[in-house]
ROZADREN-506051 format. One line per field, with one value per residue (C-alpha): x, y, z. Coordinates in nm, 3 decimals. Example, Ala and Ser with C-alpha at 12.3 -4.5 7.8 and 13.67 -1.06 7.14 Angstrom:
px: 1.230 / 1.367
py: -0.450 / -0.106
pz: 0.780 / 0.714
END
This chain:
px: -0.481 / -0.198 / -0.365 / -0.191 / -0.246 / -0.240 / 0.026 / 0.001 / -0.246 / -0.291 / 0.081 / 0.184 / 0.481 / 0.276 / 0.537 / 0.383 / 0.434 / 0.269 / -0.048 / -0.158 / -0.254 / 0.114 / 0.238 / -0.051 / 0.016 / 0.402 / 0.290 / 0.098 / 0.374 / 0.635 / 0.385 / 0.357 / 0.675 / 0.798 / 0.502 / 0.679 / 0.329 / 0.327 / -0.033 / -0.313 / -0.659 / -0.704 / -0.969 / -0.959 / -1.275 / -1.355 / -1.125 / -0.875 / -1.104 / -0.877 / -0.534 / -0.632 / -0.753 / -0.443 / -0.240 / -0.437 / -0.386 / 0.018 / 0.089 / -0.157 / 0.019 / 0.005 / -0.342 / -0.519 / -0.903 / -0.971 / -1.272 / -1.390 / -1.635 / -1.800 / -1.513 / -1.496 / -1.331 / -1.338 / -1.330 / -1.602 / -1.440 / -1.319 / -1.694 / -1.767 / -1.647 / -2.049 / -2.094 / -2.247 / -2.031 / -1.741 / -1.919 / -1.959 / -1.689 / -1.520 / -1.741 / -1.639 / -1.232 / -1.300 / -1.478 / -1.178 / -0.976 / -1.157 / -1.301 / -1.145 / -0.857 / -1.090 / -1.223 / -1.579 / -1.672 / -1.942 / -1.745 / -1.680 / -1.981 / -2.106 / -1.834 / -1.921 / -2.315 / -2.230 / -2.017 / -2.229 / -2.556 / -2.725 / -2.456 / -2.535 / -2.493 / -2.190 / -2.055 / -2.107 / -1.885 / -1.657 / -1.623 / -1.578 / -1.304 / -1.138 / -1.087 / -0.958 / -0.662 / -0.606 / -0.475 / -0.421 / -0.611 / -0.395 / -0.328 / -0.696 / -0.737 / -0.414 / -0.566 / -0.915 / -0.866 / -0.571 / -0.866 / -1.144 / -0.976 / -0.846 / -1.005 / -0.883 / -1.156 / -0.877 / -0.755 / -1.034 / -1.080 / -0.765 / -0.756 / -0.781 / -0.823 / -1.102 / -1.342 / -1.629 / -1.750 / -2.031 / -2.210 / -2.440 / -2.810 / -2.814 / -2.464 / -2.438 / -2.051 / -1.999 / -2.302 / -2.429 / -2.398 / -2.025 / -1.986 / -2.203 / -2.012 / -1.652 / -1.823 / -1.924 / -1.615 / -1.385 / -1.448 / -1.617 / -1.688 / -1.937 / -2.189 / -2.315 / -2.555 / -2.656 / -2.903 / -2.768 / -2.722 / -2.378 / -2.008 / -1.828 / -2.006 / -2.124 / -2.187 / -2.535 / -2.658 / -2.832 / -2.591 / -2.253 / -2.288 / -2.427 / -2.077 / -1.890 / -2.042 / -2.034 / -1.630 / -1.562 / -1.718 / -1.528 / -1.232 / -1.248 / -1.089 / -1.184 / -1.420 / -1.306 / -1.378 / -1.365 / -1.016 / -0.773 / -0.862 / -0.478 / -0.513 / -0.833 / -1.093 / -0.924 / -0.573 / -0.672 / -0.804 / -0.525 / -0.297 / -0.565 / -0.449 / -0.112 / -0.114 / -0.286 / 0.036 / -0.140 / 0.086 / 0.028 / -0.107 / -0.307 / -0.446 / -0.491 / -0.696 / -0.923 / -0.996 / -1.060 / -0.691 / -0.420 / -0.088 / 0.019 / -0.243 / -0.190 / 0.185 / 0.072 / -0.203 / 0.116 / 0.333 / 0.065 / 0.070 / 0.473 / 0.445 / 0.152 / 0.348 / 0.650 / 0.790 / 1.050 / 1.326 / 1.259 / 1.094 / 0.837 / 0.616 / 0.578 / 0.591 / 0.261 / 0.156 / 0.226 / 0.045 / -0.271 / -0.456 / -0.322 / -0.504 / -0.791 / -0.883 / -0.816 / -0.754 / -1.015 / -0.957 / -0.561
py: 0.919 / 0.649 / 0.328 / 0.001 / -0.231 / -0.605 / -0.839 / -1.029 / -0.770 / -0.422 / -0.246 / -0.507 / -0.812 / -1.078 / -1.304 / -1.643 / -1.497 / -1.615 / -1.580 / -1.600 / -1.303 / -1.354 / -1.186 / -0.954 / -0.831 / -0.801 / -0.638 / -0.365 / -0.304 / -0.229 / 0.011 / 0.202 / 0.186 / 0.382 / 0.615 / 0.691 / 0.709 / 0.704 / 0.807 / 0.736 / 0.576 / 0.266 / 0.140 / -0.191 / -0.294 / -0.666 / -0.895 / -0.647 / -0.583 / -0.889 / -0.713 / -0.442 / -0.580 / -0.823 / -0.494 / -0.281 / -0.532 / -0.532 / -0.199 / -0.023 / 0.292 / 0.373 / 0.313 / 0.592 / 0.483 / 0.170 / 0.198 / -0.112 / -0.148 / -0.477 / -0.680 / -1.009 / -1.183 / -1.529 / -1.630 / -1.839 / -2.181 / -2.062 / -1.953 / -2.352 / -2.600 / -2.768 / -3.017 / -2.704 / -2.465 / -2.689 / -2.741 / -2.389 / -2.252 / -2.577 / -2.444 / -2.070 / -2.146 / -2.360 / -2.099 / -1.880 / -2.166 / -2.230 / -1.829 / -1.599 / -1.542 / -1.561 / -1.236 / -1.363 / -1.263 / -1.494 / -1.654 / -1.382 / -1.193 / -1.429 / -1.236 / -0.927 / -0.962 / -1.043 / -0.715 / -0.468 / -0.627 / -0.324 / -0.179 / -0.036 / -0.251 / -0.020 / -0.035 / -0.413 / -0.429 / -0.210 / -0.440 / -0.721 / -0.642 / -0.492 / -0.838 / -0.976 / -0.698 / -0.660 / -1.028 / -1.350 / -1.659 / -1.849 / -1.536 / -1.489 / -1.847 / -1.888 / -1.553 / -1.689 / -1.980 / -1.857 / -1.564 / -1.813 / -1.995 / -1.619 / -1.594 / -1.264 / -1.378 / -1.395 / -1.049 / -0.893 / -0.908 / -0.768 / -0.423 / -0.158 / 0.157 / 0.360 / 0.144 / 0.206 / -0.129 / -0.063 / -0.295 / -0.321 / -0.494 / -0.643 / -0.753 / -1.018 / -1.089 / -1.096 / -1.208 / -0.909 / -1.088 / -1.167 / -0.749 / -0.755 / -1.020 / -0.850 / -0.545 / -0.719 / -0.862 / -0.569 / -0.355 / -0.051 / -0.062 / 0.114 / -0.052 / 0.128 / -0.073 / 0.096 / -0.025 / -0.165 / -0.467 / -0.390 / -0.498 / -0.216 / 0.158 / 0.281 / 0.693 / 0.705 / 0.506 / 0.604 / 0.411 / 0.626 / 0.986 / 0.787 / 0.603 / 0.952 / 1.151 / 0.850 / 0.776 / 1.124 / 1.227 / 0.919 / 1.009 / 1.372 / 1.465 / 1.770 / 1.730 / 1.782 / 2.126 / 2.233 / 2.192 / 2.449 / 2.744 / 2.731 / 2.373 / 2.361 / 2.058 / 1.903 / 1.912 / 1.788 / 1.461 / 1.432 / 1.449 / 1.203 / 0.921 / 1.052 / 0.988 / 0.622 / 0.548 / 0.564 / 0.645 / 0.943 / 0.682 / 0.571 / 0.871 / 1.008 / 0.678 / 0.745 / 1.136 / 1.048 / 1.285 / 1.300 / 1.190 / 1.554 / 1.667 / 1.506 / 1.621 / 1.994 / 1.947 / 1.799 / 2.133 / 2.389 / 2.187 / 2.151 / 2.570 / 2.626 / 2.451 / 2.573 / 2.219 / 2.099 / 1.800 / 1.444 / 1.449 / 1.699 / 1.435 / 1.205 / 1.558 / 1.672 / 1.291 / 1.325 / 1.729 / 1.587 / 1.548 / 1.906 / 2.057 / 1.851 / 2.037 / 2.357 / 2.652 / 2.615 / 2.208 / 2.261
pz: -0.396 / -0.455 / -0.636 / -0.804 / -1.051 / -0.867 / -0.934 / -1.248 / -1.361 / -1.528 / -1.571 / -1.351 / -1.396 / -1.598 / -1.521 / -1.362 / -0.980 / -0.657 / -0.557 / -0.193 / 0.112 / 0.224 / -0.130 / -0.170 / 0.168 / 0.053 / -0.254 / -0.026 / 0.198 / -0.090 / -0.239 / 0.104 / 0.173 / -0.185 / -0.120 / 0.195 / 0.384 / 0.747 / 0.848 / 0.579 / 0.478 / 0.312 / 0.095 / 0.063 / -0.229 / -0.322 / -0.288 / -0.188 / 0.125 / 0.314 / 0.242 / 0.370 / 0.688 / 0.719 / 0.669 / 0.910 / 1.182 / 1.082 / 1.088 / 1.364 / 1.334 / 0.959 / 0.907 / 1.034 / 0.879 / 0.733 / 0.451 / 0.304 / 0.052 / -0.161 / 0.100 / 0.251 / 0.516 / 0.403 / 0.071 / -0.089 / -0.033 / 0.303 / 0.412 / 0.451 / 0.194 / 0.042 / -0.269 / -0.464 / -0.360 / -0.460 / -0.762 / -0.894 / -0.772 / -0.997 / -1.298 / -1.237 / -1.266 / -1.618 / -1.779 / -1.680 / -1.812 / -2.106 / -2.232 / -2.047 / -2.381 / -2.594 / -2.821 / -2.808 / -2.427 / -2.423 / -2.079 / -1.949 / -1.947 / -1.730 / -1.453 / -1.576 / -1.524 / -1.156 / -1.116 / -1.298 / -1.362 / -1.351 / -1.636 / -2.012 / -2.269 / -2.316 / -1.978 / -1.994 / -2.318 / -2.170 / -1.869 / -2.139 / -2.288 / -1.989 / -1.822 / -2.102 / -2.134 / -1.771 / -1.659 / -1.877 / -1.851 / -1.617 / -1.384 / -1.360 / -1.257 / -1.038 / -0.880 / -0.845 / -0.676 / -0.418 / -0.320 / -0.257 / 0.052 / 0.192 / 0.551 / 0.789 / 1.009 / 1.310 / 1.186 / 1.145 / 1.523 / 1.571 / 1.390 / 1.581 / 1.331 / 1.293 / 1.030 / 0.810 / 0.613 / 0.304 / 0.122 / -0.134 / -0.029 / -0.356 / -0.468 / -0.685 / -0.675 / -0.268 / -0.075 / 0.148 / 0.503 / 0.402 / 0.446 / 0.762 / 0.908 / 0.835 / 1.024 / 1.313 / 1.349 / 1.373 / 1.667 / 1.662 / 1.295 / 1.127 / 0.891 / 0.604 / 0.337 / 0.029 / -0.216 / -0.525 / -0.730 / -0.842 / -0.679 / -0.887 / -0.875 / -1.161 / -1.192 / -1.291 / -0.992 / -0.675 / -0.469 / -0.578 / -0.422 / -0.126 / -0.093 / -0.179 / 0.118 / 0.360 / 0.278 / 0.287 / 0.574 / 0.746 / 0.601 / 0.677 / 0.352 / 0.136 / -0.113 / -0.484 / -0.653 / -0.989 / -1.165 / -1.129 / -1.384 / -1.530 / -1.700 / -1.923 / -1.903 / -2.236 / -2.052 / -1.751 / -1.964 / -2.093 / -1.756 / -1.608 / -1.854 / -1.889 / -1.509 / -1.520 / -1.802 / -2.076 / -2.376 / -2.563 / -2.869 / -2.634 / -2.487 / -2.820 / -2.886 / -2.600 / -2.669 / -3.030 / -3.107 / -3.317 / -3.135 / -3.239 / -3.078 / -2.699 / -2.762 / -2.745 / -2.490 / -2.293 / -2.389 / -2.292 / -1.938 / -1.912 / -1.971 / -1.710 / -1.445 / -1.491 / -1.593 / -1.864 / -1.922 / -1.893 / -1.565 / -1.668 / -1.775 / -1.432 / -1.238 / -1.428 / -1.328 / -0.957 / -0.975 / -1.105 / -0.758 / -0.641 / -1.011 / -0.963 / -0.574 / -0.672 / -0.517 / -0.256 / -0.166 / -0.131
END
């Protein structure tokens, strides 16, 4: 699985940059493009449920299934411009403006309750903070408003791969019928709703192994299997962040470890996989999906 952090967010330039479908779909392309895919799946979630489709319709060939889930095909200004819609959506980009920096997350819990209402008080802490770190205040807001007045309505009518569309009955952050309607409007794609409150998935809840066996069995992909038996379960932690970038500080910081400690979880993979030099530590990185499957999912 090949993912990315958005522009202006996550590992990301945080550089003042452009926001609109036009450089999102760029951003896509360059991705694919270094990946040197030529025949894949994409799952397109949220508001990255329109890229997808834009790029699906672009580049017939490449995309082989197209999966969205918690998508849209017009954004909420775009779905028909009202005094109270104006209105909130005017209320939702000033509490970016005004909270979103801030360490209190009194603003931004309001965001998070719509994602993952049905969240821990944890998870919901968690979800906090992660905002905060993963895109600045006038990013977020830039981003925000450029999404809301997105509409692949036209597109959407024009894709022609294979297409499976889920929603959640009870989503708080994308109204439900926005989902249906992005089904109906791509042919021959298949509309799955699951019950749920929450936009993102969380573990613990009904809705999740529902969404695992419908995408896989769409996607005809194997299903994971225990990790390899060479790398033990603390390693493979380890890789896992090691693969998202995460510095051995902060990986350490995560497992609750001594730095010392990551460094010789790190050697006793290098050894196992017959790795050394500079390059042993992205060629662990780019392994981890192969250890993951296993023996029997390769």
């Amino acid at each position: 699985m090949i993912r990315y952090d958005d522009r202006g967010s996550g590992l990301s330039d945080r550089d003042p940059v452009e926001y609109s479908l036009a450089a999102w779909l760029a951003d896509l392309e360059a991705v694919v493009d270094a990946a040197r895919l030529t025949n894949f799946t994409l799952l397109g979630m949220s508001q990255g449920g329109a890229v997808a489709v834009e790029y699906a319709r672009m580049h017939p060939k490449r995309v082989a299934n197209l999966i969205l889930w918690g998508a849209y095909g017009r954004g909420a200004l775009a779905r028909g411009s009202t005094a109270e819609g104006s209105e909130e959506a005017g209320l939702r980009w000033q509490m970016i403006k005004v909270g979103w920096g801030r360490a209190d997350a009194v603003y931004r819990r309001v965001f998070t309750s719509s994602f993952i209402p049905g969240a821990s008080e944890e998870q919901m802490r968690w979800f906090d903070e992660l905002q905060r770190r993963s895109m600045s205040p006038e990013a977020a807001l830039a981003s925000s408003r450029a999404r809301s007045m997105v509409d692949v309505t036209s597109s959407a009518q024009a894709v022609s791969a294979r297409t499976l569309v889920l929603h959640a009955d009870g989503d708080r952050a994308v109204p439900f019928e926005e989902g249906r309607r992005l089904a109906r409007l791509i042919p021959g794609a298949r509309f799955v709703c699951l019950h749920g409150r929450n936009h993102l998935l969380l573990a613990d809840e009904p809705a999740w192994p529902s969404f695992v066996d419908e995408v896989m069995a769409f996607a005809g992909g194997p299903r994971v299997t225990a990790p390899s038996a060479d790398l033990t379960t603390r390693e493979l932690d380890v890789l896992r962040l090691v693969a998202h970038g995460c510095s051995n500080e902060e990986a350490g910081s995560r497992l609750f470890l001594s730095t010392r400690t990551i460094e010789r979880h790190l050697s006793n993979v290098y050894v196992k996989l017959s790795l050394s030099g500079k390059s042993a530590r992205a060629a662990a990185a780019a392994r981890l999906a192969e250890l993951e499957r296993g023996p029997e999912g390769g």
